[in-house]
N, C-alpha and C positions, 0 to 999 in steps of 0.2 A: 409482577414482583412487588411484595410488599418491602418500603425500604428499611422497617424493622428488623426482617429476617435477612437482607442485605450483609453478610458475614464482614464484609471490608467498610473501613469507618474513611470520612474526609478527614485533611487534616490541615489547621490552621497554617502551619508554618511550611513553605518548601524546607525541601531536603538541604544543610548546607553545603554537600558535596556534590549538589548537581548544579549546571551554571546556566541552561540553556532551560525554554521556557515548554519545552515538550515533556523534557521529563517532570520539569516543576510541577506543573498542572495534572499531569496524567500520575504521579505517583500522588497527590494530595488529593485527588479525586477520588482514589482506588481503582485506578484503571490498571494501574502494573505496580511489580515488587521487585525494588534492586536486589539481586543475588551477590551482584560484585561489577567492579568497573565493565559494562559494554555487555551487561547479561541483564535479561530483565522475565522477569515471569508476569503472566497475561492475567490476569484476573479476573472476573466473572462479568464488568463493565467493558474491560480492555477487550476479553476472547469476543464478544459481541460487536464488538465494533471491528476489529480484525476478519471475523467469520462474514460480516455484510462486505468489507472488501473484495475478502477471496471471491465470494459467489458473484460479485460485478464483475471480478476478473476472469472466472469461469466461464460466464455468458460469453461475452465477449469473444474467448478465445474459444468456445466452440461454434461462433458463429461465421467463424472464417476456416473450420476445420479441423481444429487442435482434437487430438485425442488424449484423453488424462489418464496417466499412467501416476506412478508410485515405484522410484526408484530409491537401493540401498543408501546409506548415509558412508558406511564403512567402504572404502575405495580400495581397488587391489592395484599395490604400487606399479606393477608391471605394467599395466596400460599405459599409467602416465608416462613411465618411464620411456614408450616408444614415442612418444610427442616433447619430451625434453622438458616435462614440465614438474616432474617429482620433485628435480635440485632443487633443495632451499636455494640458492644462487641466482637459479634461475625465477622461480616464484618463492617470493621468502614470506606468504602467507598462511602455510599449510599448519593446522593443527596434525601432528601425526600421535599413534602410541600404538606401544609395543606389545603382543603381547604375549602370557605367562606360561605360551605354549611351544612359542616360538614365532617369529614375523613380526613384522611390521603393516598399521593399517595406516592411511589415513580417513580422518572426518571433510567429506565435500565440501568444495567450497563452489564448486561449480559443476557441473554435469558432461560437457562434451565431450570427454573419453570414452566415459563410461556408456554414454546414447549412440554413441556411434560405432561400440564396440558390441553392444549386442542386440545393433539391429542388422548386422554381419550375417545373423541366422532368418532375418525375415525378408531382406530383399533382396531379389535376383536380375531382376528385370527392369528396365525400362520403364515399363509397363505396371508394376507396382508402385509408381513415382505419378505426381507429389504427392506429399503425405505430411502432416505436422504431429508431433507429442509434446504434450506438455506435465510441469507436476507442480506439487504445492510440497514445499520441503523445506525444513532447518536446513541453515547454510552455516557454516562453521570456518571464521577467515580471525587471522591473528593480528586484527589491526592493534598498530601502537599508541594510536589515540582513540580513545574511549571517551570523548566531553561532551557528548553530545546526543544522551540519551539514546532515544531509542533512533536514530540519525545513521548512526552508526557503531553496529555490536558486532560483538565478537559470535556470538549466537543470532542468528534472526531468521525470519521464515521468510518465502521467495517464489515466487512463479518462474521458472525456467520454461521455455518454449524452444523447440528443435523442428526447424523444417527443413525437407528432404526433398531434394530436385534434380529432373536431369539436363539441366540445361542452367546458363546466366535468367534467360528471359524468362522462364518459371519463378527465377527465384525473386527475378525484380519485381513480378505483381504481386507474388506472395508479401514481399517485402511491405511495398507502399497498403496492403490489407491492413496488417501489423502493426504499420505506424496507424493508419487510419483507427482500430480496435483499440491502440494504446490513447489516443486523443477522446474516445467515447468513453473510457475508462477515467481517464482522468476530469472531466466534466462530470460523470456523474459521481464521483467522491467530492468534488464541489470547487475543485482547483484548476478549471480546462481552462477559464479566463487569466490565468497567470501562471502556465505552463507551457510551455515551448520546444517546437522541436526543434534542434541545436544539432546544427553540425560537429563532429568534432571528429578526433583523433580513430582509427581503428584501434591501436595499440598493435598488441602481436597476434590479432584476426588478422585485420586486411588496411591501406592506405588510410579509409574512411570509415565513417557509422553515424549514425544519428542517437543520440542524449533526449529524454526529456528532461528540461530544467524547469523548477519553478522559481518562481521569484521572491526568495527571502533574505534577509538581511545579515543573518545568522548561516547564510549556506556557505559552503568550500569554493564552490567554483565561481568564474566572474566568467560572463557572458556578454556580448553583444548583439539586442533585439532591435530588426526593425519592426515595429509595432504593427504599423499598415499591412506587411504581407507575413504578418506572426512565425517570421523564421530569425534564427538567433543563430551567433558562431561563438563556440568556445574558443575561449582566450588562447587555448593551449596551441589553435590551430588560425589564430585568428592572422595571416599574411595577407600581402597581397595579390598572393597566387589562389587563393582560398576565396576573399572579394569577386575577384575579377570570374573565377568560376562561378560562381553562385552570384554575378551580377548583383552585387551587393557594392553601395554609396557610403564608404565613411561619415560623410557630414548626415546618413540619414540611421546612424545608429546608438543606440543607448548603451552605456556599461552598467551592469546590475549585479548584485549578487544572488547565486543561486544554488538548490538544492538539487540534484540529478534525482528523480522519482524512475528514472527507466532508460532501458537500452535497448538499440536492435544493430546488430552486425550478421556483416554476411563472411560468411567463414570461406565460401570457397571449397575446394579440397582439399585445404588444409588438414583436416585431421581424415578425413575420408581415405586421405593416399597412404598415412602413414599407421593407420590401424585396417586396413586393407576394406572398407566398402567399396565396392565396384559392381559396377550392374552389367549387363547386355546390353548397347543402344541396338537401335534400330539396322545396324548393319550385322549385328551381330559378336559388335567388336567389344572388346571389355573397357569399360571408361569408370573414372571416378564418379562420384554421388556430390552433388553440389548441395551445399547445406547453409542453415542460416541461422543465429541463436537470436532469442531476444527475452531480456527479461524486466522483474519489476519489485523489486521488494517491497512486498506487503509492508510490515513495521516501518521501514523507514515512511512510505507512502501514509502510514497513519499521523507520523511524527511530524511529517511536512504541512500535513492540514492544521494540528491544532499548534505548529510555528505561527501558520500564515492567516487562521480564520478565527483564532483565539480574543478579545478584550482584558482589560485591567481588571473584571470578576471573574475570569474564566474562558472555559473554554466555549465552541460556537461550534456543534457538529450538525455536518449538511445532515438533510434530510435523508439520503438513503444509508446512511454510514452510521446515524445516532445509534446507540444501546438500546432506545426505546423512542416509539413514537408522540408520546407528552408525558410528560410530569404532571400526577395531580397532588397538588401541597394542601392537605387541608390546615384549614386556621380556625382549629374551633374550641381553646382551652380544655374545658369543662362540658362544653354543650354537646348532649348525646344527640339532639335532635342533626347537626350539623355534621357529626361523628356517620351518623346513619345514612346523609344524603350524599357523602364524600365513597361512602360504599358504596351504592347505587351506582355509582357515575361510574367509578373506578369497574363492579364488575360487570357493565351493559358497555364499558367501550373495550374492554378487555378479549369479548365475544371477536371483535373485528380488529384490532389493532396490537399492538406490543404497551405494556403502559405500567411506569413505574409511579408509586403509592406511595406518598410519603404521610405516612400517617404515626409516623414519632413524637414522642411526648416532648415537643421543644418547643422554643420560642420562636413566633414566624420570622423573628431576622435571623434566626439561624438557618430555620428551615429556606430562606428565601437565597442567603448566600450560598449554601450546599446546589440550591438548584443551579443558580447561574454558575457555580464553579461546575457542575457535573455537565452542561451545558445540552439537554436536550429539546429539543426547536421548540416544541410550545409546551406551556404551562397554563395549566387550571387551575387557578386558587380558587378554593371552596369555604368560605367565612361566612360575616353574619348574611351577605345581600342573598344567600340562599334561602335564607329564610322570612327576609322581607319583603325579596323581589320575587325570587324563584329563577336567583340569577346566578352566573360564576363569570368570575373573569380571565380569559384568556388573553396569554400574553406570549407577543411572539420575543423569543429569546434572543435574534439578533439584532431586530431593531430596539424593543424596550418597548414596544407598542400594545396598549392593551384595550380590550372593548368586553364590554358585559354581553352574557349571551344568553337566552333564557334556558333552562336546564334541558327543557326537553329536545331542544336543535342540536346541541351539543353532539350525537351522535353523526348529524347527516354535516353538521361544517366539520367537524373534523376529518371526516373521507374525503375533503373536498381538497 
């Protein structure tokens, strides 16, 4: 990508209605466009960096079995209505609307009625069990605070995962896989060193569940980490019935603040009994389908990085998450001969990598600030030492470290 043809511009000033440094950065980048409070559109830097998410996230979760499905957005009230969960009352998050033919829909804001109401027509058996599905979907929840960019919106995209078992003990390996896929997921978005799995509340699943938290300043929830055996209890559940289970030392725990990147719960038969999944077991007897949700929203998960991996010029995206794998800035006024070797570079690494060109008529402090605000991991500035030396300098963007390299190697250190 040349960043000429780049349609979305940076922009000097954050937003003054945004307060939080996810959205600052990412809307003056051009990574996203506020629509309105808690909605945000993806933009051709943003959908890149979201899309290398999801596909981390999709490994991962076919590597313990997930099958990817693609369910409706539009929810038919009746399901819910057998789980008690349609009442505003009872969940006062639902986008619903009406429509101009008659009914009511609503916009999902979660999936487990809907996954377990029609997989009613695929499993019979025992013997059809375990199984997991998963999806990549907009999720549509009417929260009443919106301050916190892409943290938390009213629109956002989301991995929902749904596993199906006949038994507790199926569901408990399945479970610790899940956590296990969700810890490889969050280390290679570049956050696994200050993400935690967290005890905490089921809610109206089950008693219990595990949270990943990361650890920012700017998150909702407050946590308790012991660092040593990298397990954390959420405040909400943090007693000393909860310690003493989880063999856990108050004098040996941290309070932090933190941002939830993900969940896993085990549901039980909870909604298996009351939207009617039942299988055959093994005697022939009809029993419930034990089931387990886990999810992770993508945006927020983008949100939480450039919270926590960001500097005072920008942003700091890990290497498999970036838009593009270097920046080359050329700095060459006038000079065609310098113009010409900045092409070269750009389309022999192009061949093997992702690689954004900024070859704009500006001045290299702007071009140099635009880089570290856009923040991707290495940069090649291309100036006069190409022509004296037959050199460029590459500079790594989190440390600020930079070394000359001679033009020709440029290809084989950068795959390295």
């Amino acid at each position: 990508m040349r960043q000429s043809q780049l349609f979305t511009k940076t922009r000097r000033e954050a937003p003054r209605d945004e307060e939080v440094k996810n959205a600052k950065l990412l809307i003056r980048g051009g990574f996203i466009n506020k629509e309105m409070a808690g909605v945000y559109d993806y933009l051709p830097l943003g959908l890149r960096v979201l899309k290398k998410i999801e596909n981390i996230i999709r490994e991962e979760m076919n590597a313990i079995g997930g099958q990817e499905v693609l369910m409706t957005t539009l929810q038919d009230p009746e399901i819910w209505k057998k789980t008690d969960r349609w009442d505003d009352e009872k969940v006062n998050n639902w986008f619903k609307t009406a429509s101009k033919y008659g009914g009511e829909y609503g916009l999902g804001f979660t999936h487990e009625e809907p996954i377990t109401n029609f997989l009613t027509n695929h499993v019979n058996s025992y013997k059809d069990l375990p199984f997991a599905v998963y999806q990549f979907q907009n999720k549509f929840r009417d929260e009443k605070r919106s301050k916190s960019g892409i943290l938390r919106g009213k629109e956002f995209l989301m991995k929902d995962l749904y596993s199906l078992h006949a038994n507790d003990e199926s569901l408990n390996e399945f479970y610790e896989k899940a956590a296990t896929a969700y810890e490889n997921v969050f280390k290679k978005c570049g956050i696994g060193n200050i993400t935690f799995k967290t005890f905490a509340s089921g809610g109206m699943f089950s008693k219990w569940s595990h949270e990943f938290q990361t650890i920012c300043e700017v998150g909702e929830d407050t946590i308790y980490i012991n660092e040593n055996d990298g397990i954390a209890v959420n405040k909400e559940v943090y007693t000393d019935e909860v310690l003493t289970e989880l063999k856990l030392n108050k004098d040996n725990l941290i309070e932090k603040q933190s941002i939830e990147v993900g969940n896993i719960f085990k549901l039980g038969a909870r909604f298996s009994e009351k939207l009617g999944l039942h299988v055959k077991n093994e005697k022939g007897e009809s029993a419930p389908v034990i089931m387990g949700s886990y999810g992770i929203g993508l945006s927020r998960l983008m949100g939480a990085v450039v919270e926590t991996l960001s500097d005072e010029k920008g942003i700091i995206w890990p290497a498999q998450i970036s838009p593009f794998d270097v920046h080359i800035i050329e700095i060459a006024g006038n000079d065609s001969v310098i113009k010409e070797k900045a092409e070269q570079i750009y389309k022999k690494l192009s061949e093997k990598m992702k690689v954004l060109y900024d070859d704009r008529s500006l001045r290299a402090g702007e071009k140099f600030t635009d880089a570290d605000l856009l923040g991707i991991p290495k940069q090649i500035i291309v100036g006069e030492n190409c022509i004296e030396n037959n050199t460029v300098e590459i500079k790594d963007r989190k440390t600020g470290k930079a070394k000359s390299v001679n033009i020709d190697e440029i290809s084989s250190l950068m795959l390295v």
